[in-house]
N, C-alpha and C positions, 0 to 999 in steps of 0.2 A: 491190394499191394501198397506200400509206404508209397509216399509221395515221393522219394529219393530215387525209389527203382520206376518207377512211372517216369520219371523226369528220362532217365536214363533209355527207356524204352521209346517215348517220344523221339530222343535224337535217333535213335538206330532208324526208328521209322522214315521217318522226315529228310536221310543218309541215303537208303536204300529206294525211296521213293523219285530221287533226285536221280543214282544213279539207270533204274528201269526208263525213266524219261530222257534220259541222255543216249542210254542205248534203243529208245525206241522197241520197247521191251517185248513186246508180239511178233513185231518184225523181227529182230534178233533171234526169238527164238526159232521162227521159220529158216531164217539165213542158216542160223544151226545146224538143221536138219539136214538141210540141201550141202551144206557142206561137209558132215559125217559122212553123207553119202561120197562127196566127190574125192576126198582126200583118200579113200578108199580104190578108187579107179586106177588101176596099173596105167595108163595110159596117161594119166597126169603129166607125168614128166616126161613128153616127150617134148612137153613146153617150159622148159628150165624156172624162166622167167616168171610165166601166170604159175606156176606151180610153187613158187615162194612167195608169191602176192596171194597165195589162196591158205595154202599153210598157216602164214602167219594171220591174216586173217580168222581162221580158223581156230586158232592157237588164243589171240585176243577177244574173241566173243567167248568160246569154250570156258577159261578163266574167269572172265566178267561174269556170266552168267554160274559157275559154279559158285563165285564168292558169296555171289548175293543170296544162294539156295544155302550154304554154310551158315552165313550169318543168322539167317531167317531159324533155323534150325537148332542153331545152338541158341539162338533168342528165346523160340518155345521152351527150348530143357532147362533153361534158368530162372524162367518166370515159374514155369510148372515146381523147381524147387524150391524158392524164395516161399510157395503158396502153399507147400508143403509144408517146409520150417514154420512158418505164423501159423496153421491149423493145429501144428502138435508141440508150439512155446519154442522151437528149438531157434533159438538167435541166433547160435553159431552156423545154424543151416542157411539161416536168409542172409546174415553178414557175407559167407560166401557167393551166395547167388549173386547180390549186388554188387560186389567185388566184381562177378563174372559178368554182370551188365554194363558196369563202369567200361571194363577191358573191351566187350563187343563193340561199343559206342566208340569207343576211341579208332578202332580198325574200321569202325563203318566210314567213318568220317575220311580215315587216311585211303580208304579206297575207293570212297566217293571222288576225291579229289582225280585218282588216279582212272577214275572211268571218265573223268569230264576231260583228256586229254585223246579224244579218240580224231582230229582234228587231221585233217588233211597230211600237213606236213607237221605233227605236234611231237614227232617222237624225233625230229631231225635236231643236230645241231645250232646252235643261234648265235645272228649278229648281233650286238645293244650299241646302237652308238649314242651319247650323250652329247650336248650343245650347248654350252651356255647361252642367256640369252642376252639383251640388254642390260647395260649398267655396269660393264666393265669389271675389275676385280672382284667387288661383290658376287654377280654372277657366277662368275667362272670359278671361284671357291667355292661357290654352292655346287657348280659342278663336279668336282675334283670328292666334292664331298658321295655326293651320287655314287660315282664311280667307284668309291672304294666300299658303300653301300654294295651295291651288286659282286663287288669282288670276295668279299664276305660271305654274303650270301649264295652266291654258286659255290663259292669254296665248301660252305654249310654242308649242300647238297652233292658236294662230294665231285663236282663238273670239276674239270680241268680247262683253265683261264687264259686266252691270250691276247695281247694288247697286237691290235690289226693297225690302228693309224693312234697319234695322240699328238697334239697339238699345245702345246706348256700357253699360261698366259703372261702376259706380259710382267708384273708381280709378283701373280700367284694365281695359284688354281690350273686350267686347263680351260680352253678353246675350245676343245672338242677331244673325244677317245673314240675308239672303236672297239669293241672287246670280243673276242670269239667265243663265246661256252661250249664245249663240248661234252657230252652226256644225254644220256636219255632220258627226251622227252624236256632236253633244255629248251627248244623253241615254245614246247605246251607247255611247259610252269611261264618262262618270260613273258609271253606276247601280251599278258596285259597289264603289261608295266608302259608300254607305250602311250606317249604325251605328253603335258606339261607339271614337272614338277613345281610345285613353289614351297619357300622357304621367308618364315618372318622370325627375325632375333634383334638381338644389338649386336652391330654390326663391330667385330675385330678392329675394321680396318678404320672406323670412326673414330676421332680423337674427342667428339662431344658425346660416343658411348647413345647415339641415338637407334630407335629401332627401324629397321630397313628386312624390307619385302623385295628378294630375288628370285629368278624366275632360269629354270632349265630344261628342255625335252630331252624325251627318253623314246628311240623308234629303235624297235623290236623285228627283225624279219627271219627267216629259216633260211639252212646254210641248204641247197637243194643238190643235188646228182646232177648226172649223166643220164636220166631217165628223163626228165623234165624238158622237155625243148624249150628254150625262149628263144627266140630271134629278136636279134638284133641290128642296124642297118648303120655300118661303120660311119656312113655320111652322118648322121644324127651323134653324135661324140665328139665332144670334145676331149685332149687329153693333154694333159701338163704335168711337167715332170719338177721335181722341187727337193731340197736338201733335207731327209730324214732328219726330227731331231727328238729326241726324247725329255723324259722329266728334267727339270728345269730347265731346259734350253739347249743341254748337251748333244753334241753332235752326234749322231749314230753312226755317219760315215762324211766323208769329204765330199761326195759327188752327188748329184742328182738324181739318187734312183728311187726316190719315194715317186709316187703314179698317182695323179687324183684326174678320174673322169666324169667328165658332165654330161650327162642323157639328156640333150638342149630340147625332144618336145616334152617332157615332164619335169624337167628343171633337176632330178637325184643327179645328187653327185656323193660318188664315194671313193674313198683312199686309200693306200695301201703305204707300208714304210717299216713292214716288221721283216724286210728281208736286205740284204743288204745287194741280190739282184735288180734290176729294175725288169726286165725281163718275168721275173719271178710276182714282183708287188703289181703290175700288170696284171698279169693273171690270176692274180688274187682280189684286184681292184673289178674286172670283165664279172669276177664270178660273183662277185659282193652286188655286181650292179644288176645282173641275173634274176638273184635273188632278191633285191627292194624290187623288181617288175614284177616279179611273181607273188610276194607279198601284197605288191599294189592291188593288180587283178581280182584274188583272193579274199583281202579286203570290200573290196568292190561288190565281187559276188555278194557276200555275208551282209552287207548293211541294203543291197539292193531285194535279195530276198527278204528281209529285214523293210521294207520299204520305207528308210531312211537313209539311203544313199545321198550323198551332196559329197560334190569337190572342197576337198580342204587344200588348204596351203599344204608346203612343203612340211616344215617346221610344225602346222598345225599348232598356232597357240591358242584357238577358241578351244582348245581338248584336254583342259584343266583337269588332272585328274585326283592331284593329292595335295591337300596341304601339311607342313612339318612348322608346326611353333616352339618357340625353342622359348621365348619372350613375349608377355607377363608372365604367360605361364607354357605347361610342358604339356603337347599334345599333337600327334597325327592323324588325319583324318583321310577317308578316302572319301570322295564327290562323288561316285559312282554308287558304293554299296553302304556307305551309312556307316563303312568298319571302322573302328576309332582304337586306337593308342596310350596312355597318360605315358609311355615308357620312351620319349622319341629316342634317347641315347640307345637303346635295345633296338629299333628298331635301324636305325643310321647305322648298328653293324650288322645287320642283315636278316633280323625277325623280321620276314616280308612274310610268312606262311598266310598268316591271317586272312590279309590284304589279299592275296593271290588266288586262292583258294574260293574265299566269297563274289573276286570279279568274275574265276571260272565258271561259279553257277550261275551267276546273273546269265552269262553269255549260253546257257541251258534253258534257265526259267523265261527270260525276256523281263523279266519283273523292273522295272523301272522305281528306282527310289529317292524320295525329296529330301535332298539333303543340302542343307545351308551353309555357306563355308563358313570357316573360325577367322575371327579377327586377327 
């Protein structure tokens, strides 16, 4: 077969190989089994609750593993005719087949992505909040720049956007945002976007047009139910109440009903200001704070089975995760997986796929890769 359909064949491989290891492909299919069986059982729903936890369950391995049997399948019928057409000169036969390998490859890959989302809480909705960090204006328009980076980008993905706290800077840019995504499976595309973004150009705000290296985090957690218990112990809270105000400075309302609470043994604090209740940005502020503990935890688990668990800071700025050079020259890199960019302007409006998709598999494979930042 041409080198073009081998190339093509390689990715479906190397796709579907990715996804059996993510689903723990033996085990899955035993899970299968035992759950054909159980979804079958009249007496299922006499438990409302395990019976839509096994369902869906059942409904997402079901699919997974169908995908992967499809793709395998329509892989052999195409190679079989690609090998066809070259035995008996017909070009127009193998043109097709390769055609039909290019198109498998592309769905392996988009479903690769979509099996590497099978994560606790990956299908819930998500918080992003952004930070600027030192260095004053600089920063915080690097921030502002982030920010509308992901607004973009969920938008792409079709999530619907809501700004949960936002803090204007003093000249420009923004302090900090908070952004809600809503959509499936926004917590599993986001979470690993979390850490320190950096940014090197010639700096706007320069009047000597010099180049300047800024620096902003990005902490990612899951918007969680009513199923999840966390406890919380009121003594441990701090809570202050502060005047809503949005882009540029404007006031959202007169009174003090923005909510920002501090969880004083872990130092998270989070905000709320997108309501004009305070009653309301409370309770929206409680459930944000919820959900960074249960992210915490979660965290925790995964790098301690991982057996590189270590306390980070709040902020975590040793967790550099991407660089964006805008000056001498034009290129994004990820520290993590080696993915690189020359498009930063494509990517600053929200071509994150790349990027997101290859930190998903790392977080599959373990594969640790050396990669040297850009100047």
């Amino acid at each position: 077969m041409r080198a073009e359909g081998q190339a093509h064949v390689e990715r479906i491989e190397a796709a579907l190989a990715l996804v059996r290891r993510s689903l723990d492909w033996e085990q899955a299919l035993r899970r299968l089994d035992e759950l054909d069986a159980r979804v079958q059982d009249p007496d299922l729903w006499n438990d409302p609750r395990q019976a839509q936890a096994l369902t869906q369950e059942h409904k997402r391995l079901q699919t997974a593993v169908a995908t992967v049997r499809q793709i395998e399948a329509e892989q052999a019928d195409a190679v079989e005719y690609i090998e066809m057409g070259e035995a008996e000169g017909d070009d127009a036969a193998v043109s097709e087949g390769l055609a039909t390998l290019a198109q498998l490859a592309d769905r392996a890959d988009a479903d690769k992505v979509q099996a590497l989302l099978s994560g606790e809480a990956d299908a819930n909705d998500s918080y992003l909040e952004i930070h600027a960090g030192a260095g004053g204006t600089e920063s915080q328009d690097w921030a502002e720049m982030l920010m509308r980076m992901y607004v973009r980008w969920a938008e792409r993905r079709g999530f619907k956007v809501e700004t949960v706290e936002y803090q204007a800077g003093e000249q420009a840019g923004i302090k900090s945002a908070t952004l809600l995504l809503k959509g499936e499976n926004a917590y599993g595309y986001a979470k690993t976007e979390s850490g320190v973004h950096r940014l090197v150009r010639i700096s706007p705000y320069d009047s000597a047009a010099r180049r300047h290296t800024s620096f902003s985090s990005v902490w990612v957690y899951p918007v969680i139910d009513d199923s999840i218990e966390i406890e919380i112990n009121p003594a441990d809270l701090k809570i202050d109440t502060y005047r809503a105000s949005g882009a540029g400075g404007q006031h959202v309302n007169t009174t003090d009903s923005a909510v920002r609470i501090t969880h004083v043994p872990t130092g998270i604090v989070v905000a709320s200001q997108n309501d004009r209740s305070q009653h309301k940005n409370r309770a929206t502020a409680m459930g944000m704070l919820k959900a960074r503990l249960y992210e915490r935890e979660m965290a925790a688990r995964e790098e301690a089975a991982s057996g590189e668990y270590q306390e980070k800071s709040e902020i975590g700025w040793g967790r550099q995760i991407r660089s964006y050079v805008l000056q001498p020259y034009q290129m994004v890199k990820d520290l993590r997986t080696g993915v690189t960019s020359t498009a930063p302007d494509a990517v600053l409006d929200g071509a994150l796929e790349p990027f997101i998709s290859a930190a998903l598999a790392q977080r599959v494979t373990g594969d640790k890769a050396q990669v040297e930042d850009v100047e």
